[in-house]
PDB file with one MODEL, atoms N, CA, C and O in Angstrom:
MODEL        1
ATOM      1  N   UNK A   1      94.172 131.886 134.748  1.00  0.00           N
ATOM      2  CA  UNK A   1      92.871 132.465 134.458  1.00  0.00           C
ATOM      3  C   UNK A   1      92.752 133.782 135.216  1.00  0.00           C
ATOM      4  O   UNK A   1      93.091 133.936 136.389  1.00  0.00           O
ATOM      5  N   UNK A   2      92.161 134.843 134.310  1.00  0.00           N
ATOM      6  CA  UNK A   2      92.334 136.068 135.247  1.00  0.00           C
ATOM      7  C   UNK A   2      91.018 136.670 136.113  1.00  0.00           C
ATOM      8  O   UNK A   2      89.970 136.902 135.511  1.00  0.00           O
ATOM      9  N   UNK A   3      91.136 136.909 137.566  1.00  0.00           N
ATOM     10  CA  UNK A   3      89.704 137.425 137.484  1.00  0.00           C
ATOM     11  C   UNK A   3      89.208 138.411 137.148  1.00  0.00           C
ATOM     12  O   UNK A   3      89.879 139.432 136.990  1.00  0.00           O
ATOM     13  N   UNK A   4      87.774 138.364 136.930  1.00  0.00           N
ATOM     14  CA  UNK A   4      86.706 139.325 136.643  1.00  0.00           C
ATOM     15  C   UNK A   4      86.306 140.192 137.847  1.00  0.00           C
ATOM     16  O   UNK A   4      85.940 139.744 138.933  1.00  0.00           O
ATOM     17  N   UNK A   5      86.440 141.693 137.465  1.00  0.00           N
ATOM     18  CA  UNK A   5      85.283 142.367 138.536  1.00  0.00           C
ATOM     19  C   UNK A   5      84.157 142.560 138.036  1.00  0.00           C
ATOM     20  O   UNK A   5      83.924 143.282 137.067  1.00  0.00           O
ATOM     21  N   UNK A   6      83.054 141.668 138.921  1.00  0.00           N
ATOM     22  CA  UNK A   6      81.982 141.580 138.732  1.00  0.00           C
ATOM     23  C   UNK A   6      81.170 142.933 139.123  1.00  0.00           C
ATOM     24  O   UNK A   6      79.950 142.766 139.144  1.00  0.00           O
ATOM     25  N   UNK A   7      81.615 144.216 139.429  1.00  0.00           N
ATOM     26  CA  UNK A   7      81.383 145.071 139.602  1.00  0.00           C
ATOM     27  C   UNK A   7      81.358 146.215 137.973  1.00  0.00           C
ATOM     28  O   UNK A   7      80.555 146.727 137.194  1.00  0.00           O
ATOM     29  N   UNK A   8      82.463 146.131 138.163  1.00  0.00           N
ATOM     30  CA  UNK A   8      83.178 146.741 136.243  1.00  0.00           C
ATOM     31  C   UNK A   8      82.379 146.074 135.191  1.00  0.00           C
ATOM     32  O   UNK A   8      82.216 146.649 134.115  1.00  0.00           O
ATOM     33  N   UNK A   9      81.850 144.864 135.422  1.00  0.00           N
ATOM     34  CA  UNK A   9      81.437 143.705 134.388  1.00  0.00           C
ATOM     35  C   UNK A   9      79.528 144.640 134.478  1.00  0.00           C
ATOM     36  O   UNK A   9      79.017 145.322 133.589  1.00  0.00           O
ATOM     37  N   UNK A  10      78.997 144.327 135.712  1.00  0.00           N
ATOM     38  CA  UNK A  10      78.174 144.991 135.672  1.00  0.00           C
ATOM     39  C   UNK A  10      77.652 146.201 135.062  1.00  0.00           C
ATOM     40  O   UNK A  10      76.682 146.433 134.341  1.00  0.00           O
ATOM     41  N   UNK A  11      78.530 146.864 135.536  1.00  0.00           N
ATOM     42  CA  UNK A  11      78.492 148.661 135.032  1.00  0.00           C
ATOM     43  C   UNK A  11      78.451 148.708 133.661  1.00  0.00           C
ATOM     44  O   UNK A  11      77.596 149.429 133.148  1.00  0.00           O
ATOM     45  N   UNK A  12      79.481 147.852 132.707  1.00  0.00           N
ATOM     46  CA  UNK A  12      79.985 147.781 131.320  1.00  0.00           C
ATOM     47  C   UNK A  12      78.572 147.225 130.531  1.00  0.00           C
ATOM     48  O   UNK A  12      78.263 147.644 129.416  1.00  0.00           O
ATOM     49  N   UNK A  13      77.815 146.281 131.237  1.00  0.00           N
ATOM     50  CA  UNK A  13      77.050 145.697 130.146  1.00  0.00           C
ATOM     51  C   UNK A  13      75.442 146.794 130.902  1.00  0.00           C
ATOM     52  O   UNK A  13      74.561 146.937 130.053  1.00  0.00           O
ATOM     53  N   UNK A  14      75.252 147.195 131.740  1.00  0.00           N
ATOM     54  CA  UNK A  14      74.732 148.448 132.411  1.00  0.00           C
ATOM     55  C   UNK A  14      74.140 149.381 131.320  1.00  0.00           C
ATOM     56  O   UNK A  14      73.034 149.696 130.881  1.00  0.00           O
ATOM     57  N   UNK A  15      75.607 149.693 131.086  1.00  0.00           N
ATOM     58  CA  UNK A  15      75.617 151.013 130.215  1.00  0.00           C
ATOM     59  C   UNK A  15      75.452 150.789 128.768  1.00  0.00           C
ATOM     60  O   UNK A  15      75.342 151.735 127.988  1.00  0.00           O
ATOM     61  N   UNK A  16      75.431 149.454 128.362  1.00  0.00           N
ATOM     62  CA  UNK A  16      74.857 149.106 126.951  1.00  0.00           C
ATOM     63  C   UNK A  16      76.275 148.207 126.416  1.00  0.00           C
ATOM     64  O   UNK A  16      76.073 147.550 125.395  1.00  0.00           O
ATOM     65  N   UNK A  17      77.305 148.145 126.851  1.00  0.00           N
ATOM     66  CA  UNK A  17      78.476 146.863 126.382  1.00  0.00           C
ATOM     67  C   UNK A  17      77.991 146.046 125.867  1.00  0.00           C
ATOM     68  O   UNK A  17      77.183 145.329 126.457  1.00  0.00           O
ATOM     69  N   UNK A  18      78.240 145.908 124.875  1.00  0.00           N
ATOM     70  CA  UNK A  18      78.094 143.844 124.496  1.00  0.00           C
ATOM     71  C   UNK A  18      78.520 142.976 125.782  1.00  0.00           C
ATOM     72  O   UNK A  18      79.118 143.658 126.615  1.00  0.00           O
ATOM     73  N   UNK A  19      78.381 141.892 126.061  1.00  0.00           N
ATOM     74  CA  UNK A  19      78.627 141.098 127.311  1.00  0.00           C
ATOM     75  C   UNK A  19      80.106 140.620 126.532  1.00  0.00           C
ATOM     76  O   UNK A  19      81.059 141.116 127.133  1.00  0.00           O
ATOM     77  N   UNK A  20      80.412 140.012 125.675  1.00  0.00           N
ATOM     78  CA  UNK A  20      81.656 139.696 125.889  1.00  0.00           C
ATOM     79  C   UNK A  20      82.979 141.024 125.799  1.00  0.00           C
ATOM     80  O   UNK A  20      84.088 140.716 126.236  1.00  0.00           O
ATOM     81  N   UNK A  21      82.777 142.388 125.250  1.00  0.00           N
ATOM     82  CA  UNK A  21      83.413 143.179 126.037  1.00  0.00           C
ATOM     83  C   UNK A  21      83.326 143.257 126.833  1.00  0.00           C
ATOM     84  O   UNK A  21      84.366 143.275 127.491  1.00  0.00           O
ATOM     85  N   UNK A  22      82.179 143.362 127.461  1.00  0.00           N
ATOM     86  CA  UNK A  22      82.379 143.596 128.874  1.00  0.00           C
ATOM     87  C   UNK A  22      83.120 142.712 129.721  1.00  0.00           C
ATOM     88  O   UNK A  22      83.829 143.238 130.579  1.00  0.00           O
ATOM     89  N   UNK A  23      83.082 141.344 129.630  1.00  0.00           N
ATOM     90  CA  UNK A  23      83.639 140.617 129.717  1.00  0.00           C
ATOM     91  C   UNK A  23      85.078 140.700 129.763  1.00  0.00           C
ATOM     92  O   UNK A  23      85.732 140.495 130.786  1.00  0.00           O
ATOM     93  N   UNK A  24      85.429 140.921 128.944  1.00  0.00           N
ATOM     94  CA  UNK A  24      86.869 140.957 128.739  1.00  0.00           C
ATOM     95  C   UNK A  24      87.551 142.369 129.450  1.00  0.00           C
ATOM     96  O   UNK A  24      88.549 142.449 130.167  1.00  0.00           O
ATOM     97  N   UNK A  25      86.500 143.590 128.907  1.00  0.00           N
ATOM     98  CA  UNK A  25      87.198 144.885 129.821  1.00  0.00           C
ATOM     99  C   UNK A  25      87.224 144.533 131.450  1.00  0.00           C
ATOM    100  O   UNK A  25      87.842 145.147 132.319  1.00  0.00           O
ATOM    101  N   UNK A  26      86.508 143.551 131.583  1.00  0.00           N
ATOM    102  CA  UNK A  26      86.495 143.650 133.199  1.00  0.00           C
ATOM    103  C   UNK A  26      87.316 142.432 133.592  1.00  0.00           C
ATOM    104  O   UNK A  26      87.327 142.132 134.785  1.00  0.00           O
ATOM    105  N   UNK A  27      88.237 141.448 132.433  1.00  0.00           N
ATOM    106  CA  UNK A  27      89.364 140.316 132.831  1.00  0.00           C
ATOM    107  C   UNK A  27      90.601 141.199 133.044  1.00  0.00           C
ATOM    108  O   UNK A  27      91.656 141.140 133.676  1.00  0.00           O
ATOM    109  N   UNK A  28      90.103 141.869 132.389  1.00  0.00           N
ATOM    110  CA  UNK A  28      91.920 143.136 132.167  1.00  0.00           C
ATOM    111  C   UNK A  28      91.728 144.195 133.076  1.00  0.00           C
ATOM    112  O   UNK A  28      92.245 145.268 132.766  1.00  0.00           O
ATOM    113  N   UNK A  29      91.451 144.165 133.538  1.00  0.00           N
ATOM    114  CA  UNK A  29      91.604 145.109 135.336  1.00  0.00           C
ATOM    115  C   UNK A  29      92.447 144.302 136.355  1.00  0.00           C
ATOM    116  O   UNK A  29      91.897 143.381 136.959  1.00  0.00           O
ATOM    117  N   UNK A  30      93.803 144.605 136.591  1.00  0.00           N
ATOM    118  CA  UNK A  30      94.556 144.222 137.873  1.00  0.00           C
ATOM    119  C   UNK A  30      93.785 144.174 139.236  1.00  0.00           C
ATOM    120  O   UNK A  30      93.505 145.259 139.746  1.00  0.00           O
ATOM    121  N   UNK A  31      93.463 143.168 139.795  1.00  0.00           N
ATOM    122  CA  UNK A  31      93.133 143.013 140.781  1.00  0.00           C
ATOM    123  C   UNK A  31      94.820 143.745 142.145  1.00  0.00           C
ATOM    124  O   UNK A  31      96.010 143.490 142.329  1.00  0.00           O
ATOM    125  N   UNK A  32      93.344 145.043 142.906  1.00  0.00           N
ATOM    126  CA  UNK A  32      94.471 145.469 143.591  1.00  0.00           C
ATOM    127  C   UNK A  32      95.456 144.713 144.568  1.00  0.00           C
ATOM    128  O   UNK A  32      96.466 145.345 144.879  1.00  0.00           O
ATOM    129  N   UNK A  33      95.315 143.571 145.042  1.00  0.00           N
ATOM    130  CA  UNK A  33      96.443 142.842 145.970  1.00  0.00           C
ATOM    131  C   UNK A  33      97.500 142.403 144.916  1.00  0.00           C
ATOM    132  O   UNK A  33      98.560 141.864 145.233  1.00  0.00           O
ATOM    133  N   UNK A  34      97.167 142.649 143.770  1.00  0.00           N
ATOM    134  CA  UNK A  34      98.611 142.196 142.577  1.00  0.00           C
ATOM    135  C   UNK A  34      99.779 143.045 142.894  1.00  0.00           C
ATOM    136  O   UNK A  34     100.929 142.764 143.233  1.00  0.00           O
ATOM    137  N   UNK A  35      99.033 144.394 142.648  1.00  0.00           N
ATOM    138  CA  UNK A  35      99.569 145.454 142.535  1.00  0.00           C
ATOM    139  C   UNK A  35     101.083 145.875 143.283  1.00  0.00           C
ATOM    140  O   UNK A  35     100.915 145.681 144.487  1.00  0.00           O
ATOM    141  N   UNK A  36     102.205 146.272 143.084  1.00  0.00           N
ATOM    142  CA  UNK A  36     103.267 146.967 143.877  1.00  0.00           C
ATOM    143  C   UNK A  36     102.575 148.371 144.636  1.00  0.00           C
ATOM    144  O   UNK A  36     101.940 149.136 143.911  1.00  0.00           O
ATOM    145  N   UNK A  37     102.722 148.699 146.175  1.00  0.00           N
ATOM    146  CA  UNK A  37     102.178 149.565 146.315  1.00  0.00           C
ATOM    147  C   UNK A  37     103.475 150.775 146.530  1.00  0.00           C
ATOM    148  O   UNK A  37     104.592 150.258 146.558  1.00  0.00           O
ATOM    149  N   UNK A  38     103.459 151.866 146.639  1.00  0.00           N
ATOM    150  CA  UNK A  38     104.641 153.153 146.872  1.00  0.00           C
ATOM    151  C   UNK A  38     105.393 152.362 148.110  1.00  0.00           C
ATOM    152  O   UNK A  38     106.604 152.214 147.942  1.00  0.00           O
ATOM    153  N   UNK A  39     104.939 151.933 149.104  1.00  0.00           N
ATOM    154  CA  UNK A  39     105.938 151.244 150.108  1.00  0.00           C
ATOM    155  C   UNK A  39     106.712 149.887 149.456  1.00  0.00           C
ATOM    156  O   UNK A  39     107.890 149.534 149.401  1.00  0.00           O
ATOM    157  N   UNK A  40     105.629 149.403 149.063  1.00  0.00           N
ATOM    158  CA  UNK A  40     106.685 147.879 148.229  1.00  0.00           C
ATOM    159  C   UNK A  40     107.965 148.259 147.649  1.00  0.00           C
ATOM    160  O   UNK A  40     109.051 147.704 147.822  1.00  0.00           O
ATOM    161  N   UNK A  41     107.572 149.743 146.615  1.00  0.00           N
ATOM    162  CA  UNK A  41     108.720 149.834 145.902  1.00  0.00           C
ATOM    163  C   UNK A  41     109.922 150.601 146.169  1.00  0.00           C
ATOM    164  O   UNK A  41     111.002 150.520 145.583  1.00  0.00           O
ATOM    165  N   UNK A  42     109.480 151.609 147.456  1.00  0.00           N
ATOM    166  CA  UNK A  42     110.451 152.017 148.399  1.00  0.00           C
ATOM    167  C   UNK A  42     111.018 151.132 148.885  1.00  0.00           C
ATOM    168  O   UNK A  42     112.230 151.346 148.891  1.00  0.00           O
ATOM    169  N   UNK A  43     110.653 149.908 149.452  1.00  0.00           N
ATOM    170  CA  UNK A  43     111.235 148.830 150.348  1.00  0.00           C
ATOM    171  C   UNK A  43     112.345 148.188 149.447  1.00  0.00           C
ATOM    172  O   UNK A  43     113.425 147.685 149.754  1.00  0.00           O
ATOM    173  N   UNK A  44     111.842 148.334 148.454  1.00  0.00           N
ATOM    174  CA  UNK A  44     112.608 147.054 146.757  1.00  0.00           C
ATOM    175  C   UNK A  44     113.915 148.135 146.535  1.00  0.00           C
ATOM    176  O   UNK A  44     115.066 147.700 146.564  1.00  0.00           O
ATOM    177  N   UNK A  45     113.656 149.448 146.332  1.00  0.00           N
ATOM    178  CA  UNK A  45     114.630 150.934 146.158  1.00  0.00           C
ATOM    179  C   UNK A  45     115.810 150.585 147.215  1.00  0.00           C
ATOM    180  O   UNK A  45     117.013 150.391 147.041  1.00  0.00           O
ATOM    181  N   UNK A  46     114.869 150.580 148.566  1.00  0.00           N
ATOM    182  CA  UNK A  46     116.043 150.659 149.598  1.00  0.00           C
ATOM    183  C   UNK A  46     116.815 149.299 149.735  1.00  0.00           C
ATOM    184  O   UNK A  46     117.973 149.417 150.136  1.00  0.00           O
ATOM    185  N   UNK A  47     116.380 148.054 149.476  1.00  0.00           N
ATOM    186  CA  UNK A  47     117.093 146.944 149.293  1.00  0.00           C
ATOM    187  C   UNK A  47     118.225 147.086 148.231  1.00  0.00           C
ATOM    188  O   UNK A  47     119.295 146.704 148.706  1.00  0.00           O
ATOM    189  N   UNK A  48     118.327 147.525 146.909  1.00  0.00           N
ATOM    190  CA  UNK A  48     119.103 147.774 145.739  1.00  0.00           C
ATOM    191  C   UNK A  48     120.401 148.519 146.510  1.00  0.00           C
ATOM    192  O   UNK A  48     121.572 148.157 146.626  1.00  0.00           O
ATOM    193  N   UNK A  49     119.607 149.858 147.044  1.00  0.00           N
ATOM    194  CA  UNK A  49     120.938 150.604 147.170  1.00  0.00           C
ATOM    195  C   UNK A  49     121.790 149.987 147.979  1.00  0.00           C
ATOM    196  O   UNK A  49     123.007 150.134 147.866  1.00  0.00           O
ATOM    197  N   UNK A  50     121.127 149.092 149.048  1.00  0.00           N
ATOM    198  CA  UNK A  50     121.524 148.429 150.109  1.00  0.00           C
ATOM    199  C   UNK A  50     122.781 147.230 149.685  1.00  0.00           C
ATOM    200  O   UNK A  50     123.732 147.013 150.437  1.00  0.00           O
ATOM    201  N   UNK A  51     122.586 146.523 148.361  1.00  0.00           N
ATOM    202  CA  UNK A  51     123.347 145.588 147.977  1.00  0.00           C
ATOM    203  C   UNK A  51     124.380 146.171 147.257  1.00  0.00           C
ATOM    204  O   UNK A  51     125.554 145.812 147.160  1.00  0.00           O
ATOM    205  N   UNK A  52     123.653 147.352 146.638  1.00  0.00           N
ATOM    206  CA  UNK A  52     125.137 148.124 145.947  1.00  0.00           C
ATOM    207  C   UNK A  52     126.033 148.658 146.032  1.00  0.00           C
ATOM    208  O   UNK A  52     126.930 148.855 145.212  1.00  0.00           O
ATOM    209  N   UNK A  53     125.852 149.104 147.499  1.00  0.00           N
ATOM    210  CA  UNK A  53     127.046 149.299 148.555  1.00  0.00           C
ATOM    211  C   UNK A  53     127.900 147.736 148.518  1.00  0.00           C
ATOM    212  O   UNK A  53     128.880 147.433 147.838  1.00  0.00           O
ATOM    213  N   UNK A  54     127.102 146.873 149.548  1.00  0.00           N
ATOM    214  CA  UNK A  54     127.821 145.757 149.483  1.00  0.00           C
ATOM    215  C   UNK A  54     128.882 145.591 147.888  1.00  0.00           C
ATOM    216  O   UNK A  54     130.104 145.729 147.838  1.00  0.00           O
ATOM    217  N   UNK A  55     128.184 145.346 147.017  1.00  0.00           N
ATOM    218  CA  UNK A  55     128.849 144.968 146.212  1.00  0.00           C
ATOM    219  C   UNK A  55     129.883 146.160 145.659  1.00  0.00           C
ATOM    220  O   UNK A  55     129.785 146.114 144.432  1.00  0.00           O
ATOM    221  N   UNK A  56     130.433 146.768 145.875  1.00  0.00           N
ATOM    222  CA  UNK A  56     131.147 148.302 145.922  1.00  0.00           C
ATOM    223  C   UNK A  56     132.081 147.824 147.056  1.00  0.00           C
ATOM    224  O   UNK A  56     133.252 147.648 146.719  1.00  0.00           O
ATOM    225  N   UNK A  57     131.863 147.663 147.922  1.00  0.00           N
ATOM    226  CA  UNK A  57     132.835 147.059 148.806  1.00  0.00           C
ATOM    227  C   UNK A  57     133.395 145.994 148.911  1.00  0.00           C
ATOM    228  O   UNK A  57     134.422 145.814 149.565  1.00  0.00           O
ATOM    229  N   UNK A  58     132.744 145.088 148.229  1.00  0.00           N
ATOM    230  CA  UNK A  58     133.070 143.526 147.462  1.00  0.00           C
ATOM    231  C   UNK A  58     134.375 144.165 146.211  1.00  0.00           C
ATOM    232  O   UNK A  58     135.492 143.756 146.528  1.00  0.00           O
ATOM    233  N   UNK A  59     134.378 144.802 145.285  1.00  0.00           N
ATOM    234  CA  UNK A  59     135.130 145.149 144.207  1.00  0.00           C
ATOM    235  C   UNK A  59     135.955 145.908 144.957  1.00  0.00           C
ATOM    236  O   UNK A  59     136.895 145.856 144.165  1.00  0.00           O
ATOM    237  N   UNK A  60     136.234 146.356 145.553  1.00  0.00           N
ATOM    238  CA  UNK A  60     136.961 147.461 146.517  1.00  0.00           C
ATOM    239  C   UNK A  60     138.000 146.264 146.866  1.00  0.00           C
ATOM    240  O   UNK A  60     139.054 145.969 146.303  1.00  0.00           O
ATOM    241  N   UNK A  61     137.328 145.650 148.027  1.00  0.00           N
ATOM    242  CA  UNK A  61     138.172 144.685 148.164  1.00  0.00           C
ATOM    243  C   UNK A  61     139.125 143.592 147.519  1.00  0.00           C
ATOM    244  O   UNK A  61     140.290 143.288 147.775  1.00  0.00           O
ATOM    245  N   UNK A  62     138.186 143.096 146.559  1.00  0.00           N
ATOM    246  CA  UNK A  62     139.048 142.172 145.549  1.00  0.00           C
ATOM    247  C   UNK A  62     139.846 142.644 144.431  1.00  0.00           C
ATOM    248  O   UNK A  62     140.370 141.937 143.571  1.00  0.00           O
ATOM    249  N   UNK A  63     139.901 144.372 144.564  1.00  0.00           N
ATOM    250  CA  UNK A  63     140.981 144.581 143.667  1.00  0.00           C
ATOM    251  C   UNK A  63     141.991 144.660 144.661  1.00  0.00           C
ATOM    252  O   UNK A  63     143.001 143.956 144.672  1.00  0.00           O
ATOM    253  N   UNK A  64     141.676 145.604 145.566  1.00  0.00           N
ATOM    254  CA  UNK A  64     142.894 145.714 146.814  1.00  0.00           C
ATOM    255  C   UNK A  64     143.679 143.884 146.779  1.00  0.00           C
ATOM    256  O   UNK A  64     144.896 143.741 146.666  1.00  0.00           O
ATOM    257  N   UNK A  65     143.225 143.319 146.834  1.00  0.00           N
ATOM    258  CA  UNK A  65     143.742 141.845 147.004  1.00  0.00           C
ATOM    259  C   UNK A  65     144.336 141.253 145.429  1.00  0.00           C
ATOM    260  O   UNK A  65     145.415 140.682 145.270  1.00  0.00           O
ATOM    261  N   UNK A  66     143.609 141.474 144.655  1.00  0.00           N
ATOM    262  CA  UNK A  66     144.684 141.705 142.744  1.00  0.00           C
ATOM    263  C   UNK A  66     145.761 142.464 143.106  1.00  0.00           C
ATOM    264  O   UNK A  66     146.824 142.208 142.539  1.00  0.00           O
ATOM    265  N   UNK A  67     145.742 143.086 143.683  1.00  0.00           N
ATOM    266  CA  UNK A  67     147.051 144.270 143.284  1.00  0.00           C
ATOM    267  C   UNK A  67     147.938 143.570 144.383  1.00  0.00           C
ATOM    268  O   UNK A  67     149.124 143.393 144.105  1.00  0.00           O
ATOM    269  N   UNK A  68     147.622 143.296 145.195  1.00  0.00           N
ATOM    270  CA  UNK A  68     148.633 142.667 146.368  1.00  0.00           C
ATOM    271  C   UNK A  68     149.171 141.378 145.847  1.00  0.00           C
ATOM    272  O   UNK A  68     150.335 140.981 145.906  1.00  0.00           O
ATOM    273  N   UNK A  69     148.113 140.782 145.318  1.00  0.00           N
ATOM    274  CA  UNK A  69     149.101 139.596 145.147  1.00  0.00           C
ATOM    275  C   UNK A  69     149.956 139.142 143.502  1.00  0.00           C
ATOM    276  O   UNK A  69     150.636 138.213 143.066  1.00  0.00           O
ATOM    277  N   UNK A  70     149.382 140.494 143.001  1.00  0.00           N
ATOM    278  CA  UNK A  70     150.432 141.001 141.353  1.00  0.00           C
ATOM    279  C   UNK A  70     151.844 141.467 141.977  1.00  0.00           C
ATOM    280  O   UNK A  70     152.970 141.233 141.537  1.00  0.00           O
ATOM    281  N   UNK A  71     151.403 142.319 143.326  1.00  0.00           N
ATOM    282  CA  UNK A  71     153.094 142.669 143.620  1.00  0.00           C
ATOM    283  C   UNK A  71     153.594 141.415 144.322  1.00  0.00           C
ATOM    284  O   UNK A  71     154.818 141.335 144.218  1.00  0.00           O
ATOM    285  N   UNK A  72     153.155 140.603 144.873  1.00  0.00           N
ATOM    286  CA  UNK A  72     154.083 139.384 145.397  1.00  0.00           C
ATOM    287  C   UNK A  72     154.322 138.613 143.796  1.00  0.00           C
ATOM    288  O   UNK A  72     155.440 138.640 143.280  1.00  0.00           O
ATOM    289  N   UNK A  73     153.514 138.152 143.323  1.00  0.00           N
ATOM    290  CA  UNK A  73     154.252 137.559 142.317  1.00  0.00           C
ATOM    291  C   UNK A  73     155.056 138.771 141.520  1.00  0.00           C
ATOM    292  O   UNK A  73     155.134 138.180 140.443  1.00  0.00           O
ATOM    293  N   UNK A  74     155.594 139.814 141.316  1.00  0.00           N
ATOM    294  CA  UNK A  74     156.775 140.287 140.805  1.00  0.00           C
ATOM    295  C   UNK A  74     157.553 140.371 141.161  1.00  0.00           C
ATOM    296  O   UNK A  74     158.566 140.128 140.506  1.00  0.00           O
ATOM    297  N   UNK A  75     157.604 140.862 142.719  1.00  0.00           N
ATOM    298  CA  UNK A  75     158.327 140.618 143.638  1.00  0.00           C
ATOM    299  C   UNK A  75     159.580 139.096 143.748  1.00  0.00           C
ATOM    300  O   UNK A  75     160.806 138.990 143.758  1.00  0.00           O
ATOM    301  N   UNK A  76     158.209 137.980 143.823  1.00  0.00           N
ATOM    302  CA  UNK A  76     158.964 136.648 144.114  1.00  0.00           C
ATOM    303  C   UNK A  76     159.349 135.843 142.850  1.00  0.00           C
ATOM    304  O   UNK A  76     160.021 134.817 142.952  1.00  0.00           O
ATOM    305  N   UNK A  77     158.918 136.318 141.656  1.00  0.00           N
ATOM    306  CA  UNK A  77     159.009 135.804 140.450  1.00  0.00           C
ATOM    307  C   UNK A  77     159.327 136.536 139.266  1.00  0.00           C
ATOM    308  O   UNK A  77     159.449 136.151 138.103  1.00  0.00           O
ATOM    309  N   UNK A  78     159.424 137.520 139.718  1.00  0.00           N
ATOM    310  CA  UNK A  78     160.451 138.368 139.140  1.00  0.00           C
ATOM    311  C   UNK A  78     162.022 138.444 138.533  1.00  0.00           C
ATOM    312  O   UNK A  78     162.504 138.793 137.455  1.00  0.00           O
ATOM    313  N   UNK A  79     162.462 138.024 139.572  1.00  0.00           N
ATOM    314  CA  UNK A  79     163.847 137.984 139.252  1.00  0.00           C
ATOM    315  C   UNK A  79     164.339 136.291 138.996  1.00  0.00           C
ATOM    316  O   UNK A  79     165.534 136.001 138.939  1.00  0.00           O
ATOM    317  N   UNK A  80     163.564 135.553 138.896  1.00  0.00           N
ATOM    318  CA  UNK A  80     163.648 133.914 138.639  1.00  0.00           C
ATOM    319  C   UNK A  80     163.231 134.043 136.870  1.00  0.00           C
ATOM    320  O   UNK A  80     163.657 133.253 136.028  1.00  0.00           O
ATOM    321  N   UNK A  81     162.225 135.336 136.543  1.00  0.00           N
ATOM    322  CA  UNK A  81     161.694 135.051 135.401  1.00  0.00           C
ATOM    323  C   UNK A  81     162.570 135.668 134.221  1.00  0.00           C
ATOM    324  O   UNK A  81     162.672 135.196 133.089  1.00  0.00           O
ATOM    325  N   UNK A  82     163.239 136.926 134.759  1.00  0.00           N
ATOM    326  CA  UNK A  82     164.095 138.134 133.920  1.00  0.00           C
ATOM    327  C   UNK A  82     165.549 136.706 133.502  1.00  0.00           C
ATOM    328  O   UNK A  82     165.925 136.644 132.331  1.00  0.00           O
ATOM    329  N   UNK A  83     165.979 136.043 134.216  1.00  0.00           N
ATOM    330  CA  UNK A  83     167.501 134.893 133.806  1.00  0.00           C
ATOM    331  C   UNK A  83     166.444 133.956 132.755  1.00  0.00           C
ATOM    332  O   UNK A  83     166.980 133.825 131.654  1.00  0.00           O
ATOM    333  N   UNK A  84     165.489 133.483 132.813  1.00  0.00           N
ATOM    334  CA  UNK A  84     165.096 132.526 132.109  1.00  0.00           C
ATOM    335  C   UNK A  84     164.286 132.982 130.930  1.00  0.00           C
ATOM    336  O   UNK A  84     163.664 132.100 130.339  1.00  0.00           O
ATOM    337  N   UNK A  85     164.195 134.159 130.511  1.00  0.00           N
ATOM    338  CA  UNK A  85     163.917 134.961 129.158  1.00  0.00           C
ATOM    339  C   UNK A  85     165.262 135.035 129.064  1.00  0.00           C
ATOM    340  O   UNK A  85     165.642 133.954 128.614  1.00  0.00           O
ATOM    341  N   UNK A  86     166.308 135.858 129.284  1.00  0.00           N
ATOM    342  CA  UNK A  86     167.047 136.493 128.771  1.00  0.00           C
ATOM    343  C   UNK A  86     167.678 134.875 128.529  1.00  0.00           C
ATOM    344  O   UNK A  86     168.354 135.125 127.531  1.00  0.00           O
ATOM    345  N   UNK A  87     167.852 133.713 128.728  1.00  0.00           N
ATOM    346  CA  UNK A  87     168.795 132.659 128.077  1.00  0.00           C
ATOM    347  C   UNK A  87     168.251 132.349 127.400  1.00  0.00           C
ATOM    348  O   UNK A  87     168.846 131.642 126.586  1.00  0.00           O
ATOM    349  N   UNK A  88     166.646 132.591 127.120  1.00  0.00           N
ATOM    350  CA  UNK A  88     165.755 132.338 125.899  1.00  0.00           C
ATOM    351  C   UNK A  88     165.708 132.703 124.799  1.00  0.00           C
ATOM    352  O   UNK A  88     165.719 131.978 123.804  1.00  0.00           O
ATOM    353  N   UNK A  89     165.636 134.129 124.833  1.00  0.00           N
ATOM    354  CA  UNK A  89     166.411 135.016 123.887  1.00  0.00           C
ATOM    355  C   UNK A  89     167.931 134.778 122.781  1.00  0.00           C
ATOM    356  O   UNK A  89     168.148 134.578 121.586  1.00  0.00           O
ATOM    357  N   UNK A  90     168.874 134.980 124.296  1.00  0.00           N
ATOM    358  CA  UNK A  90     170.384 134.705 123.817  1.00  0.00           C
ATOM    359  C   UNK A  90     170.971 133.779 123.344  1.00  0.00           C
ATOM    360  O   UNK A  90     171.885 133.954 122.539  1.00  0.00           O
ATOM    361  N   UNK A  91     170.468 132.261 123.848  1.00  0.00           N
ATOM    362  CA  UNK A  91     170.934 131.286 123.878  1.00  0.00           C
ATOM    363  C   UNK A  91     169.900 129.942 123.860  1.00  0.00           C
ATOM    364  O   UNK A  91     169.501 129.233 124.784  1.00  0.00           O
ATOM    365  N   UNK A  92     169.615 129.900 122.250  1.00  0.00           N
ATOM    366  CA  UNK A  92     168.266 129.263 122.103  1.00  0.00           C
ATOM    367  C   UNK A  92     168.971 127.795 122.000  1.00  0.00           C
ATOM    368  O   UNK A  92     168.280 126.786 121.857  1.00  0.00           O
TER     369      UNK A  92
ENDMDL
END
């Protein structure tokens, strides 16, 4: 249920409103403690950039660690894998 400013509500039927516009123009007014204020959304701004680093350094890392462990497995499985194609191939 949304509240009414009984202030706005006043003024509206005041000035000649029908009461249930008025009514209603004064349900549809954001009560200001709803509101995001310029610091909230600076605070919300600086949190974002804050994780997007993190996560930039998260992908940083876990490719550095893909690529390391693509060269151990070619490295160690490499030359076990090149004899067991090529008799696959040659000698079905």
């Amino acid at each position: 249920m949304s509240i009414m400013i009984a202030e706005v509500y006043k003024a509206l039927v005041e000035a000649g409103a029908p009461e249930d516009s008025a009514r209603a123009a004064a349900s549809s007014i954001p009560v200001a403690k709803d509101l995001a204020s310029k610091q909230d959304i600076a605070e919300v701004r600086q949190e974002i950039t804050s994780l997007r680093g993190e996560l930039r350094q998260e992908i940083t890392s876990l490719r550095g660690e893909v690529k390391s462990d693509l060269k151990l497995i070619k490295f160690v499985y490499g030359p076990a894998v090149l004899p067991m194609l090529t008799k696959l191939v040659f000698f079905p």
